[in-house]
Each structure stands twice: as C-alpha cells, then as structure tokens.
N, C-alpha and C positions, 0 to 999 in steps of 0.2 A: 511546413508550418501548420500544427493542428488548426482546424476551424470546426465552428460550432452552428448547428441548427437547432433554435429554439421552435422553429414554426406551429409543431402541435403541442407547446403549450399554452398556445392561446386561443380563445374565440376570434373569428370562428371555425378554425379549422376541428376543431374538437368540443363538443357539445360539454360545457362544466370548465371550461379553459376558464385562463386570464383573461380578463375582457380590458378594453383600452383604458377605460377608467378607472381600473384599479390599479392597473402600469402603471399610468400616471402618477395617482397618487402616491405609489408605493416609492419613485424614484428618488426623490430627495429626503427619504430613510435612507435608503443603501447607498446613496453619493456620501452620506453623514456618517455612513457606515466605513465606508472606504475612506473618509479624509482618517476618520480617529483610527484604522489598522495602521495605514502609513506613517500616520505621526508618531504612534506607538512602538514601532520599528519592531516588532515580534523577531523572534529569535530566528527561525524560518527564512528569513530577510534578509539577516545579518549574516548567514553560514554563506549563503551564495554570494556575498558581496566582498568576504574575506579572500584572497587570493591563498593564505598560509594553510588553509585546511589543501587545497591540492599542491602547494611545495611541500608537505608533506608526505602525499602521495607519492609523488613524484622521485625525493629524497629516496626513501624505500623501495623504489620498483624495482630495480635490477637484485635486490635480495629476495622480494616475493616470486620474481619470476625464474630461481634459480630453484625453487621446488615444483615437483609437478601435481600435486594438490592443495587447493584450502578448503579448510573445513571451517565455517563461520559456526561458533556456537550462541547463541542468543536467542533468544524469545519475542514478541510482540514487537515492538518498533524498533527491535534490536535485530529483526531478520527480515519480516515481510516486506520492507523497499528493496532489499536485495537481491529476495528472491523475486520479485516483480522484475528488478532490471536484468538479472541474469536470464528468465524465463523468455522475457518479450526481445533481447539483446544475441542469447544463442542459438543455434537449432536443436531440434531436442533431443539430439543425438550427439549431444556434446561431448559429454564424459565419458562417451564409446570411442571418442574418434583418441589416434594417437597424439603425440604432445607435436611431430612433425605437422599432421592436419590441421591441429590447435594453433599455429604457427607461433610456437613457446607457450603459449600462457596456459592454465593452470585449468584439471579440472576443479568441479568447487561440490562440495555438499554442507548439507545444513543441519544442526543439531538444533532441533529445538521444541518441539515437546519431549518430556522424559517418558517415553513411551521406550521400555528398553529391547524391543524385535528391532524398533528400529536404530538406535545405537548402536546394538549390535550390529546389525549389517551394514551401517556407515564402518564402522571402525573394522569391521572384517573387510572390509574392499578397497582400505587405501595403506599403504606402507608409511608408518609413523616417520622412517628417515627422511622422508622423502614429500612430508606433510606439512604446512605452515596452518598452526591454529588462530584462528582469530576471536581472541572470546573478549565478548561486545555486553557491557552491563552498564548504563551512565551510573546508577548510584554504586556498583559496585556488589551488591549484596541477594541480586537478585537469586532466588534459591535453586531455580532451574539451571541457570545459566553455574552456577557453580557446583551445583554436582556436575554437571557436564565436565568444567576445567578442575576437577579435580582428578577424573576418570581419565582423562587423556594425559592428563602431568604423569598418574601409576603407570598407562601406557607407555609415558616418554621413558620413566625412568627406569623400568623395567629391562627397557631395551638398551640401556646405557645411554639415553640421549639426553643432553643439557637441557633444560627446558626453553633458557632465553634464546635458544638458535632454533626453536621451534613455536615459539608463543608470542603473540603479540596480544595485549589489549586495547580496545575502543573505550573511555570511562573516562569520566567525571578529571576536568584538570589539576583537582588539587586534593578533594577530597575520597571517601571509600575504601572496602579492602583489596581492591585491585589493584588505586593507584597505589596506595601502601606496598603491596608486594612487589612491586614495579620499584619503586623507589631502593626498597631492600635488595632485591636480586638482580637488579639490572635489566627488568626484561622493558622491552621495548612499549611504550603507553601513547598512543594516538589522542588526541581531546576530545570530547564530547563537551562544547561550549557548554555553561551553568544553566542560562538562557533557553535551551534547546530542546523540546519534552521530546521524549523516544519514538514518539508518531509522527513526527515533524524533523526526521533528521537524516532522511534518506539522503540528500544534498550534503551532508558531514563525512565526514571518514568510516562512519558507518553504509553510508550507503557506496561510499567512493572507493574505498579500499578491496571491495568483493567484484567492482565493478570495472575497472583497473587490472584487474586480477586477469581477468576471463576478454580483456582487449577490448572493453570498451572507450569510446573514446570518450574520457573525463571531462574536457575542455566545451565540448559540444553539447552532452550533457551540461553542464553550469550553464552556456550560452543560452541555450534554451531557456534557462528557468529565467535568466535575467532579462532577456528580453520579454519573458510573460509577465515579468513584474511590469515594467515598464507600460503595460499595458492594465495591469491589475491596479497602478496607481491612476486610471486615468477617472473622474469624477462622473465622465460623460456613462453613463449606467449602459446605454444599448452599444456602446464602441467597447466596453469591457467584460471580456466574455465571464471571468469569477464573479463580478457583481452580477452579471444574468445569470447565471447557475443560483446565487443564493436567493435572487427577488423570484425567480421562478419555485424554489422552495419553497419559500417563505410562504410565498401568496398562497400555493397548493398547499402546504401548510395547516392554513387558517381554514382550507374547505375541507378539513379531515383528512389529506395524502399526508400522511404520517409513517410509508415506508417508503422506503429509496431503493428501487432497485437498478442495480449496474449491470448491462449483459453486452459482454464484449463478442462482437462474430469473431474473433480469431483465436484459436488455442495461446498462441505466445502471450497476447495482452488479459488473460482469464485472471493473471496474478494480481492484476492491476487492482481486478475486485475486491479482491482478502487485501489489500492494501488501503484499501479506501475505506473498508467494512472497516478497522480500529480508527482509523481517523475519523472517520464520521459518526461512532459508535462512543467512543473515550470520550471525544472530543464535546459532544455534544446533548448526551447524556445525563441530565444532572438534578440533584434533588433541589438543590437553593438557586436563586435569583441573585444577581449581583446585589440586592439590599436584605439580602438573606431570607427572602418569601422562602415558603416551598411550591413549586412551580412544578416540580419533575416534568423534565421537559425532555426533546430529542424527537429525532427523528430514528426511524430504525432501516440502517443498510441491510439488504439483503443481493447476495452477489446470483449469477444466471449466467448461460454460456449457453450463444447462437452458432447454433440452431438445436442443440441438445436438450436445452431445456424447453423446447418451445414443444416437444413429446414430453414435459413432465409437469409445468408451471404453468405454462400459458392458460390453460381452461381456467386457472384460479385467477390469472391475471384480467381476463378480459368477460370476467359473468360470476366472479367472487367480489366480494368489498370493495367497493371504488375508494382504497385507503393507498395507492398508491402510487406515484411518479417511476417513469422507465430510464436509466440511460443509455441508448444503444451505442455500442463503440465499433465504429465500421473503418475498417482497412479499404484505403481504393485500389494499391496497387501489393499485391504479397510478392514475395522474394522469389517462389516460385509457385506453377499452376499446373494442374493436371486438367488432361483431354478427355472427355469420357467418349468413348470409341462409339461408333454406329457398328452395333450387333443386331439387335433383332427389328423387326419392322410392323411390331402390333403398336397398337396405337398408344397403348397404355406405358409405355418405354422408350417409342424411336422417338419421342420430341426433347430427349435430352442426348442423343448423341450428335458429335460434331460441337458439345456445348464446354463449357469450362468449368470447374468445381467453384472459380471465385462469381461465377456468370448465375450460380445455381445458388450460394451463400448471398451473393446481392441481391438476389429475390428473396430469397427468404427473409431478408431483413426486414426489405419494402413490405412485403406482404404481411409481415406481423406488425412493423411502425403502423401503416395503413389499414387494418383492421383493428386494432386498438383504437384508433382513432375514430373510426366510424360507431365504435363501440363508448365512447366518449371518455377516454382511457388517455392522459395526457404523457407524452414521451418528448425525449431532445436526443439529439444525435452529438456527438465526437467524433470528430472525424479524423485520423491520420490519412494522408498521404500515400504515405512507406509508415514501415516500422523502425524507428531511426533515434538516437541517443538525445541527437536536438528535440527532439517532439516529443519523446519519452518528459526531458528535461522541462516543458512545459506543463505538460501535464501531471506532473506534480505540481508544481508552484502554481497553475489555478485553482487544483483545489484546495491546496494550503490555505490561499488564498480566502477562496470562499467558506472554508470552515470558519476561517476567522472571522468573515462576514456573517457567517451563521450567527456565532457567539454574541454578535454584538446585537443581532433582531432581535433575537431570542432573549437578551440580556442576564447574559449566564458566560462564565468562564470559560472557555474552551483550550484552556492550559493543562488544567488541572486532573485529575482522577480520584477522588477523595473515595468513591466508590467501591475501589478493589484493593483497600488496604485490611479491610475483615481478614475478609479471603487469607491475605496472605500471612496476618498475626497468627490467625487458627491453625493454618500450616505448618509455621513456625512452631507453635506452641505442640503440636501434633508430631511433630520429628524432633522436640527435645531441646529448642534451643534454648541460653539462656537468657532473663531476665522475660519469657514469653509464655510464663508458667500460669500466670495468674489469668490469662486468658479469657473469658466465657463467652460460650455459644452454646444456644440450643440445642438441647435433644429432645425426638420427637418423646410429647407426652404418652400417647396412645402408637402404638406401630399398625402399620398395614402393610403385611408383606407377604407375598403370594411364592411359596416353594414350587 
C-alpha cells in the first residue's frame, strides 16, 4: 500500500512551509472540495467501479494472447498510462526476452509521435502476422493516431492479412470514424465511456487492454485504485492523502510554487512523470474561470529522475527561483539489487564497498530531500513498497483524484482542453482536410532567421 510523507511541506521543517495556520484554514476548502468531486461522480470514478470494462478484457484475452506482439498506436492519454504501466510492470528487457520467458504474453511497442525513424523501426522489428494492433483514439479522428492506422491497415493488406484479425480499436461507444469503420467491417471496438477525457482513462480498456497484454494483473490493478478511492472520498483532509497533495499545492501555490516537479528514484516508475506531466498540464491549465474571468491559471509539471538529474537540475532547484514544490517517488524494496564489491582501499572509494546500489540511491534521496529543505525548498515523498499492480493502481486514482481537487481550488474545469484545438484545426487545414480550409493563423510579420 503506497504511503505518503508530506513532512517538508510544512513549517517548520522547511523555512517558507505551510505553517499550522494556514492548514487550518485551508481544510474546509478542500473537505468542500472533496464532498462536490464525490457527489459529482467524474468519469475516472465511474470506469473503476464498472466491472464490464474488465469482462471485456477478459472476453478477449485468449485471442490477444494467441499473437506474439501489440503495437498500441495512440498519442497523449491514448498511450502515456500504458506506457507508465508497462515501463514500471516489466523488466526492461522485455521485448528481448522469448515469448517461453514472456510465459505467453505479448511483446508490446508504441506508435505515437509520427516521428517516421521511428515508425519505421517499430514496423521493421515486428511480423504483421503475428502482430495485434490496438489503435486507441476516444473521438476517433485524432490525425496522428490515424495516419498511424492507416499505415499498418497498407501493411496488413499488402501482406494478404484481414485486417479485423489483426485490429482492434479503443473509441468513443457510439460515435466517430473508428467506431463507424468498426461497425462497417466488423472489426472488433473496445469503449472509451463518453464521460471519460483521455488523461483520465488509463483504468478503461485503454490502459487495461496493453496491460493484460504483457501479464499484468488487471484485477489488482482496479483493486488498487478502488480502495484509493475509498480513501480519496474521505472528508477528514490529513487521513486523505489526494486531498493533501492538492491543500499542499494549493497553499504552495498562493506563495508563488507554481512548478510541480515529479522525480521518481527508480528507472521503472520515470513513466509515471510523462503521465502526470498531461494530467497535470491538460488538466489544469486554463484561460477562463468557471464564471468565465480570465484567470490563466495552472500549475506547470515538470518530470526529473533520481539520481540523474540531481547532476543536471538540482543546482536550479535549490539556489534558482524558489517557484517550485518536489515529488520524490521512492521504492523501499526493488525486485532486485546489486553488491558493489570491495576493490580498492583509498579512502575516496572503499566506503561504498560491501554497500548496495538501493543502500546508495536511498542516500541520494535523503540527502537531496534534506538539503532542499535546509535550503527552504519544500518537497513530499511517495512511497511504494515494492513496484506492484495494486499500488501502481492507487497511484493513479490519487492523483485523478487530486487533479480534480485541483480544479475545484482553482475554480476552473479540469475536463476539458479548449486550448489545443488551434493546434489541431491549423494541422488540419495545413494537410488538406475538408471543410478546414478557411482556417487563419498567423504569420510572422517581420522574419528573424539565422542560415
């Protein structure tokens, strides 16, 4: 069961903390916070409480596991929970090992920037017969995600393969041109509830279906998340760790910590950050106020990796702008550990042999938590355990959770994205589609461009 340490974000263990007084105060905001998420029932909520999204799963798994590849093609909250759970769920030498080592299941890769080096070499290293595609779009029309599926349909069909015995979509249950094709051809269509925004749906068949795949256990996953709910509905603010994540925002917030950054010690849990960087980013982002102010509000995620970045970021972190909050995410026990051997005997080297590489990363931790701190640099810990489906499964749903607490201090939508629909018209309008002709967007008046 993950547990949380807020301790350095408060006075006085950190000079510029929370001080008790403004806890105080702050608590029955975020109790008011937490009744109106719960009563609201968000979509997030609803996916893990459904039992039919994993009969689903479940329905299909002896046909997913009769290939020995999936290729999930999708983009933004159509891939990043997946590849969070497959990254922190396998070892990283997954998709070298054989399908006997794999004990059946599936390697997996991911389509999803159209960056085409790397298309290419997804598509050169896996045999289409032998491939299940999962192309994951909720409105259907998303433009990356379908050049993707159309590139691998050429693939299918080139090779003489049907496409429906190789395609599956994730999408919208009733509307789009997925489910459409789906309907027409018979290919197999998974749901993506209506309710459900794409950063918020790694608990759906988007996140279950890849995750399934590769032998996670689904069930323990969901466990997880439901019993964090259980806890994320509770009013009492210091017994609920999502409402402490958001009140410790919040408050740091109001004293100018306006980035968030996530820095996980373990390579497996690194995905976790690009996971949280769109949900905290989409999510929270935004130009209007729920009474339609302009507010432009947000917090901004920035992701880090212990102990790597502590040689690249840290000097910015701890004597650059005091504009930002830390998360450290610390493993207690990993899957396995290396010995560093007693070779030499100068002073400057023998005090780490006989020692453990996790014995040398838990220092590292301490000693950057505890120097930020004396630095007046406010941080909180996550803590897993183990690295495990159940606790994966929580940690999701607290921060679901607390985004959604965010949304509601903030008093700003944290559904929506109204923001990154330019973007995509101009795209649109820029590859020829129709009715996106009429378009307008800027071009620079004056150029400044350096050959």
């Amino acid at each position: 069961m993950l547990r949380f340490d807020f301790s350095f974000m408060f006075e006085p263990n950190v000079k510029g903390g929370i001080t008790e007084e403004e806890f105080e105060e702050c608590k029955p905001l975020v109790a008011k916070a937490v009744d109106a998420v719960v009563k609201s029932r968000p979509g997030f909520v609803k996916v893990i409480l459904d039992r039919s999204h994993m009969d689903a799963i479940e329905d299909i798994n002896q046909w997913v596991l009769s290939f020995n590849n999936l290729v999930v093609i999708g983009i933004g909250g159509s891939s990043l929970g997946a590849v969070a759970l497959v990254n922190a769920l396998t070892p990283p030498d997954w998709n070298y090992l054989s399908k006997q080592e794999r004990k059946g299941y599936l390697r997996i890769f991911f389509l999803e920037n159209v960056d085409p080096d790397q298309t290419a070499a997804v598509l050169d290293e896996i045999d289409p017969r032998e491939t299940l595609f999962a192309v994951i779009s909720k409105s259907g029309s998303t433009a990356e995600c379908l050049a993707h599926y159309q590139i691998v349909r050429g693939l299918l069909q080139i090779r003489g393969l049907k496409p429906s015995n190789h395609i599956v979509f994730i999408t919208d249950p009733k509307k789009g041109f997925l489910r459409k094709i789906a309907s027409e051809e018979k290919i197999l269509a998974l749901e993506i509830p209506p309710d459900l925004g794409g950063r918020f749906s790694v608990l759906s068949p988007v996140g279950l279906l890849p995750a399934s795949a590769i032998g996670v256990d689904v069930k323990a996953l969901i466990d997880g998340a439901r019993d964090a709910y259980v806890k994320c509905s509770d009013l009492k603010v210091e017994a609920n760790p999502a409402a402490m994540i958001a009140l410790c925002h919040y408050l740091h917030k109001k004293k100018g910590r306006t980035i968030t950054v996530m820095m996980p010690y373990s390579n497996r849990l690194y995905s976790l950050a690009d996971w949280f960087r769109q949900l905290w980013a989409e999510s929270l982002g935004k130009k209007y106020s729920l009474s339609g102010e302009v507010v432009n509000e947000g917090l901004t995620p920035v992701k880090a990796l212990g102990v790597v970045d502590q040689h690249s970021q840290l000097q910015l972190y701890m004597e650059g702008p005091d504009d930002k909050t830390i998360t450290f995410i610390e493993v207690e026990k990993f899957d396995r550990d290396v010995l560093i051997p007693s070779i030499h005997t100068e002073e400057e080297i023998s005090y780490l042999g006989g020692k453990k590489l996790a014995d040398l990363l838990k220092s590292e931790l301490i000693g950057t938590e505890r120097s930020l701190a004396a630095n007046g640099r406010p941080s909180m810990r996550v803590i897993f355990p183990t690295i495990n489906a159940y606790d994966i499964g929580q940690f999701f749903m607290y921060y679901e959770f607390a985004t959604a607490l965010m949304g509601q201090l903030l008093n700003i939508n944290p559904y929506d994205q109204p923001g990154v629909e330019l973007g995509k018209q101009i795209t649109y309008s820029l590859m020829g589609r129709k009715n996106y002709e009429h378009i307008q967007f800027p071009e620079p008046v004056k150029r400044v461009v350096i050959d």
